[in-house]
C-alpha positions as CSV (number, residue, x, y, z in Angstrom):
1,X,74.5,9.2,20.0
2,X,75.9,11.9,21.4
3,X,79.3,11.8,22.8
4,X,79.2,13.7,26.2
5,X,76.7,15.4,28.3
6,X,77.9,18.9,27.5
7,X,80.8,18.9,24.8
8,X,82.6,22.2,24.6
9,X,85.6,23.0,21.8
10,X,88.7,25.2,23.9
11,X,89.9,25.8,20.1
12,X,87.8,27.5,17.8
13,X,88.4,30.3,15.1
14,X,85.2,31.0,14.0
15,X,87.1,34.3,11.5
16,X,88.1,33.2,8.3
17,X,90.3,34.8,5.4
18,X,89.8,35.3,2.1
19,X,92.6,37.4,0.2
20,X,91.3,39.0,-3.4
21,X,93.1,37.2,-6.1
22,X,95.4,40.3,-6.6
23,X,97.3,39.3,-3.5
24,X,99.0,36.1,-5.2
25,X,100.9,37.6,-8.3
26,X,103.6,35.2,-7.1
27,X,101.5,32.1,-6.8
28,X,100.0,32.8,-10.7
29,X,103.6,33.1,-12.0
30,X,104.8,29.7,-9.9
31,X,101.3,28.3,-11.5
32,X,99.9,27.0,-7.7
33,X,99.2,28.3,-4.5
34,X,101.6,27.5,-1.6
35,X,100.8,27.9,2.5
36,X,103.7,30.5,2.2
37,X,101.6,32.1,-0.1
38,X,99.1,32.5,1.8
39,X,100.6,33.1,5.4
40,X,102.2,36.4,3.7
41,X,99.1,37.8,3.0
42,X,96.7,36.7,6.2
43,X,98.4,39.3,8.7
44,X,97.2,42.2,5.9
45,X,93.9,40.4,5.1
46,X,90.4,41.6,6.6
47,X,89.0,38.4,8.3
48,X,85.4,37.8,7.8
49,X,82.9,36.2,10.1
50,X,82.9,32.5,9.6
51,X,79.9,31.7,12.0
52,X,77.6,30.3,9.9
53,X,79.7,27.1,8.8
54,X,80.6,26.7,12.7
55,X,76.7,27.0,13.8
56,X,75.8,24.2,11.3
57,X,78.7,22.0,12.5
58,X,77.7,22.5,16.1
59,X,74.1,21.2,15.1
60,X,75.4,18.1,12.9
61,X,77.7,17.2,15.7
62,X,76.2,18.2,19.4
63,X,78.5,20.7,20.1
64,X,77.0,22.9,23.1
65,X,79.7,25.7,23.4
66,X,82.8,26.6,21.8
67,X,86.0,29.1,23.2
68,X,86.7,31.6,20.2
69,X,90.4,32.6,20.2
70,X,91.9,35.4,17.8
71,X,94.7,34.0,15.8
72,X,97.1,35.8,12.8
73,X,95.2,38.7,12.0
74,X,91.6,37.6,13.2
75,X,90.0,40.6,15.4
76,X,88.7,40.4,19.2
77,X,85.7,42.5,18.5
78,X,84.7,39.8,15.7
79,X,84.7,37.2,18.5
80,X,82.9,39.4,21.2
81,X,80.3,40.5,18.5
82,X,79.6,36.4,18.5
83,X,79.7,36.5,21.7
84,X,76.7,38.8,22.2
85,X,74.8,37.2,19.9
86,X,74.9,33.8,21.3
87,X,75.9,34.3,24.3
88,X,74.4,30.4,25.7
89,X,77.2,28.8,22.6
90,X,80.3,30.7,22.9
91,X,82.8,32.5,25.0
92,X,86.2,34.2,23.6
93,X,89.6,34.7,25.4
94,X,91.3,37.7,24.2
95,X,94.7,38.8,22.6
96,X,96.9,41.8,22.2
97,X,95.9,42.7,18.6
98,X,95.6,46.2,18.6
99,X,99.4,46.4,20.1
100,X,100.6,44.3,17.2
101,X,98.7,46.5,14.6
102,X,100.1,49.7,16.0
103,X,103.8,48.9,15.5
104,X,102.4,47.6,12.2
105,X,101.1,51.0,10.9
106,X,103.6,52.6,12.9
107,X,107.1,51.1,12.8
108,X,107.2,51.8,16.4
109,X,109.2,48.6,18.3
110,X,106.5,46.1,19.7
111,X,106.9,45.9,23.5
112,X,105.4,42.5,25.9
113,X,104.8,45.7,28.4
114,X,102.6,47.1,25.9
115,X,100.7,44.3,24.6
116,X,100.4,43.3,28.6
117,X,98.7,46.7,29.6
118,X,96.3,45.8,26.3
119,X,95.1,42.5,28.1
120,X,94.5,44.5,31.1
121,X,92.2,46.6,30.0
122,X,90.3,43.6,27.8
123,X,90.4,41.3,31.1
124,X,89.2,43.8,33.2
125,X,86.3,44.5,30.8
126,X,84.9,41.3,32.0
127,X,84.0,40.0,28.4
128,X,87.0,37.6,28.0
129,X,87.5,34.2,29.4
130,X,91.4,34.1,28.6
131,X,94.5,35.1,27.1
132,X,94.8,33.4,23.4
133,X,95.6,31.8,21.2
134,X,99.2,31.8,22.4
135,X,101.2,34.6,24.5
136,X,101.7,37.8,22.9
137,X,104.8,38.0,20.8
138,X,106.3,40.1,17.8
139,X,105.3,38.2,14.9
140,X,107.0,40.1,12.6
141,X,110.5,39.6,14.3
142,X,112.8,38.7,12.0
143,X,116.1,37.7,14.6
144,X,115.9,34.8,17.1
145,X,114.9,35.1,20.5
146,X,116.6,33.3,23.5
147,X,114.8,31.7,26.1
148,X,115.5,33.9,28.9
149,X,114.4,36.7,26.3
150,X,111.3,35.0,25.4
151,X,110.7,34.1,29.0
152,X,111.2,37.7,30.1
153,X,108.2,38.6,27.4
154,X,105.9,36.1,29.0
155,X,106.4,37.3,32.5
156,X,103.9,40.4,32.3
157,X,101.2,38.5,30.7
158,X,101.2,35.5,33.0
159,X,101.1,39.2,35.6
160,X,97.8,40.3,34.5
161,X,96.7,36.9,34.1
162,X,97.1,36.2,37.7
163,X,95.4,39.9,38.5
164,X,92.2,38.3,36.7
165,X,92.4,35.2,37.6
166,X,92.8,34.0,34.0
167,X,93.5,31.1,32.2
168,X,96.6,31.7,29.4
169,X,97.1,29.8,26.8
170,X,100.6,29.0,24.9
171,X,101.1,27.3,21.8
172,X,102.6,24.2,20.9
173,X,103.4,22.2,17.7
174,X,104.0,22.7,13.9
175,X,101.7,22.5,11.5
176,X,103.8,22.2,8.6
177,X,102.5,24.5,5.9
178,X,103.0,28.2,7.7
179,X,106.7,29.2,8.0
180,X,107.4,28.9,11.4
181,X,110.8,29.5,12.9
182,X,112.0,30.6,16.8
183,X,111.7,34.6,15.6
184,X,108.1,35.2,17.2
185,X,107.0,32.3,18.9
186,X,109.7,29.7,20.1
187,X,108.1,28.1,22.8
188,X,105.7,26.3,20.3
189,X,109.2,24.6,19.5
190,X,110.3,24.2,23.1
191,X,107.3,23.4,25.9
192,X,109.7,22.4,28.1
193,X,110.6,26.5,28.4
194,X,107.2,26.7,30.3
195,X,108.4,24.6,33.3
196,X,109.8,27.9,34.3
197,X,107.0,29.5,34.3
198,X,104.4,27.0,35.4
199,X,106.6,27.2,38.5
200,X,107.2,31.1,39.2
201,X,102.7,31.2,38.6
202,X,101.3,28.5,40.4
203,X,98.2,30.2,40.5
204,X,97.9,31.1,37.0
205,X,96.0,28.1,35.0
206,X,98.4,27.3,31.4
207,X,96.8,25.4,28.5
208,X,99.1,24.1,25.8
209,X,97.4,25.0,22.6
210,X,97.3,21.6,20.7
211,X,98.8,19.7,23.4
212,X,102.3,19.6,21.5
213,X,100.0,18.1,18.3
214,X,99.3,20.7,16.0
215,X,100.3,19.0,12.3
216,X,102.7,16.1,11.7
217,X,103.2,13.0,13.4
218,X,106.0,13.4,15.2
219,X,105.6,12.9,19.0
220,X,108.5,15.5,20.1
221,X,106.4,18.2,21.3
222,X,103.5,16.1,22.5
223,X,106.3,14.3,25.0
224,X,107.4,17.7,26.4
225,X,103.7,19.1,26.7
226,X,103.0,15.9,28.7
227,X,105.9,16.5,30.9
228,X,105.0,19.6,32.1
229,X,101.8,18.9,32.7
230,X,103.0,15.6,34.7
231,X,105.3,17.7,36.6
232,X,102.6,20.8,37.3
233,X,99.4,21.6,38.5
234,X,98.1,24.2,36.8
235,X,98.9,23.1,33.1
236,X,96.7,21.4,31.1
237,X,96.9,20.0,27.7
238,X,94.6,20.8,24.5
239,X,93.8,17.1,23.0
240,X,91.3,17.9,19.8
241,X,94.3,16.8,17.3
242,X,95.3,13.5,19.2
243,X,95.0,10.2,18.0
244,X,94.0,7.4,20.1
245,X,97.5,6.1,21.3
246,X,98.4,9.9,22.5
247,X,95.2,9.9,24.7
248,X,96.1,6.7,26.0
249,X,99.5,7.9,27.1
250,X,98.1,10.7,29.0
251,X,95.3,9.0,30.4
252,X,97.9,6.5,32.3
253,X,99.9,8.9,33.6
254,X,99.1,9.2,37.3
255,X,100.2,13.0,37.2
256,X,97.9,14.1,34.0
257,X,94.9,11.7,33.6
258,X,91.6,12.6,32.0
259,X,91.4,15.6,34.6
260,X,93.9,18.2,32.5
261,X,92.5,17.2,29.0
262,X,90.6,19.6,27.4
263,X,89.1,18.9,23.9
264,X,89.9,21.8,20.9
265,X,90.1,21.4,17.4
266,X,91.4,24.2,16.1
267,X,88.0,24.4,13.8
268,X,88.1,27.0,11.3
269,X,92.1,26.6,10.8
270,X,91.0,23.9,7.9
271,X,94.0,21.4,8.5
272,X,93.4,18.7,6.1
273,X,94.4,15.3,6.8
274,X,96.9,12.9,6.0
275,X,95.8,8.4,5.8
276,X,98.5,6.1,6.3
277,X,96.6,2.8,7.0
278,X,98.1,0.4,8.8
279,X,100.6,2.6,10.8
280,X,100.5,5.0,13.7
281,X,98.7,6.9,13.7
282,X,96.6,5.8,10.6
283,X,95.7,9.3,9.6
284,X,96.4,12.9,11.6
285,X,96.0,16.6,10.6
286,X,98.7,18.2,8.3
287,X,99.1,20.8,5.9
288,X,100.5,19.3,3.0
289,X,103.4,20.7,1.4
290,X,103.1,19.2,-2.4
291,X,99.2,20.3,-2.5
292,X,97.4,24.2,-2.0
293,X,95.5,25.2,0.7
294,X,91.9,23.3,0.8
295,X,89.2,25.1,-0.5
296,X,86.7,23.9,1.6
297,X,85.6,23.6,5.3
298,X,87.5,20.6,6.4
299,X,85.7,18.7,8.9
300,X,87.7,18.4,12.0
301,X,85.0,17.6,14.4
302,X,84.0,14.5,12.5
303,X,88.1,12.9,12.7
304,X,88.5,14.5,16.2
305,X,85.1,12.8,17.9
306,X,86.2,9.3,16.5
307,X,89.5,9.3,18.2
308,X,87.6,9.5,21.3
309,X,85.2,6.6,20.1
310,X,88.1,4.6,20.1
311,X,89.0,4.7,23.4
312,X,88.2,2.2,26.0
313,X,87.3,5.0,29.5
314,X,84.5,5.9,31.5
315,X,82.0,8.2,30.4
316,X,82.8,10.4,33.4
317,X,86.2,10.6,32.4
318,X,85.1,11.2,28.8
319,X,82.5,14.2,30.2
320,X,85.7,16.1,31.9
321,X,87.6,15.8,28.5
322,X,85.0,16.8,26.4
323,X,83.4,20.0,28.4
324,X,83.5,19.1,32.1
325,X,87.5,21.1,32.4
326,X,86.6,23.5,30.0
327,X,83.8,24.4,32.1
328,X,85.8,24.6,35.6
329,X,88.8,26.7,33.9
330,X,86.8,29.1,31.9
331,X,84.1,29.2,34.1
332,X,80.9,28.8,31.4
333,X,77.6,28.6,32.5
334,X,75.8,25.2,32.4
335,X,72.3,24.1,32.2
336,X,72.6,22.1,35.7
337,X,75.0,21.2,38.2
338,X,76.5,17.9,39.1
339,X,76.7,17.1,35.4
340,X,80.4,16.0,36.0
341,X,82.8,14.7,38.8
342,X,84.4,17.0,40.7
343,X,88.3,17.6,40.5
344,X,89.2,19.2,43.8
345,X,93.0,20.1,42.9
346,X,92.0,22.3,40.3
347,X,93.3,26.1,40.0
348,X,89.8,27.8,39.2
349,X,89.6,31.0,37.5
350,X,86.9,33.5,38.7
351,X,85.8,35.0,35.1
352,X,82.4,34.0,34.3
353,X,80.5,31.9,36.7
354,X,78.8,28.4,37.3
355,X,75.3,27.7,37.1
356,X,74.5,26.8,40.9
357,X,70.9,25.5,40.7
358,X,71.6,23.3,43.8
């Protein structure tokens, strides 16, 4: 059976990577393959179009649409050309890769002005649903960043996200392979620094990528995410990587509730997963230190779908997780109306537009 009336992923990389073998003379001489191996070469890599492996997965599990996001070298146009080519199964949100690539062939400083004026013109083409995956940031800085830097580098993005009446998106959680320090993207490590700017953009809608859960088991980012959310409107909280006790949390709190989850995966990011049976969680997503990269297309969708079996809520409630917010904040088309309960509180974006068949 199929698990909602209209299931849409917010999370998916349908771009994948794969470096020539040339590109790891330091993994051959170490005798293995580490995820700093491979994170050094991704943001040099040509990504390659994945699609195929995500149209067969959307078939095997009943997945009607899926929200393409650019991530670590992956391209926009790759996304839009998917896009036009199935234009009833995906939309994309957009990010300021050109920008980053420029200071890369160039040396020239990166600027958030810069990579704001980028999203401008890509938002105003009326092809992108979003800003994504994360804000714009250097991601080759190499020296910390403060938080009022970091928040002053956010502030023209969330600008031209409330011009278009966007949805942004800002990332949250460790995944525990990739480096990740607070050089490029320090939020991911402190969600409580969007309180500030939930606040100063009412208006503007904010998803936490991953919903403080990208790898790991630790709760400490998932406890801020939820806060933030509890304490504003227009935040919402990416669940695809939750097990069933953090949906549970959320789903009591009076301020959050199934009415700001949205279901991602992160498909195509290939997280495998750790079993501990018998504890809590009994198995999560995590990039495993002592082991390489896997090799295959891990199957997210098939872990992700059976949290949700497990818990005990409406199916209305479990329609506006699985495709009924997705639908309001990004503004897909659907087959019919009325095909979930209406949230009436709900910053709504104006790109893309409803189905209204009455």
């Amino acid at each position: 059976m199929k698990l909602g009336r209209f299931i849409v992923d917010t999370h998916v990389h349908s771009q994948r990577f794969a470096p020539g073998k040339d590109s790891f003379k330091n993994a051959k001489a170490k005798g293995h393959l580490s995820y700093n191996d491979l994170a050094a070469v991704i943001a040099t890599a040509e990504p390659y179009d994945n699609s195929d492996r995500l149209l067969f997965d959307m078939d095997c599990y009943g997945v009607d649409m899926c929200v393409l996001l650019p991530a670590f070298g992956m391209t926009n146009e790759l996304n839009l050309a998917l896009v036009e080519r199935h234009p009833d199964k995906f939309v994309a949100v957009c990010s300021a890769t050109e920008t980053l690539q420029k200071c890369r062939d160039t040396g020239e400083p990166w600027s958030a002005k810069a990579a704001a004026e980028e999203l401008d013109k890509l938002l105003a083409s009326g092809k992108f649903v979003g800003i994504g995956e994360g804000l714009p940031t250097d991601h080759d800085r190499l020296t910390t960043t403060s938080q009022t830097d970091r928040l002053d580098e956010m502030r023209p993005t969330l600008e031209v996200a409330r011009k278009h009446k966007s949805v942004v998106r800002v990332h949250s959680g460790v995944v525990m392979g990739y480096p990740l320090t607070h050089h490029f993207w320090p939020e991911t490590l402190h969600p409580m620094w969007l309180l500030d700017i939930a606040q100063e953009y009412p208006d503007v809608p904010i998803v936490f990528d991953h919903g403080g859960v990208q790898g790991g088991a630790s709760e400490r980012f998932f406890e801020q995410a939820l806060l933030v959310a509890g304490a504003n409107d227009n935040v919402y909280l990416e669940t695809g990587l939750w097990w069933p006790e953090l949906y549970e949390k959320a789903l009591r709190d009076p301020n959050v509730g199934p009415e700001k989850l949205l279901w991602g995966t992160d498909w195509g990011a290939s997280i495998p997963f750790h079993s501990q049976p018998g504890q809590v969680p009994s198995e999560y997503a995590v990039q495993l230190r002592k082991q390489p990269p896997p090799q295959h297309q891990v199957d997210v969708w098939g872990w992700a779908l059976r949290q949700l079996l497990r818990l005990n809520i409406v199916q209305d409630d479990l329609n506006l997780i699985l495709g009924g917010n997705a639908a309001r904040l990004f503004g897909l088309t659907l087959p019919l109306t009325r095909l979930f309960r209406p949230v009436g509180r709900d910053v709504v974006p104006q790109s893309g537009q409803v189905n209204n068949d009455g």
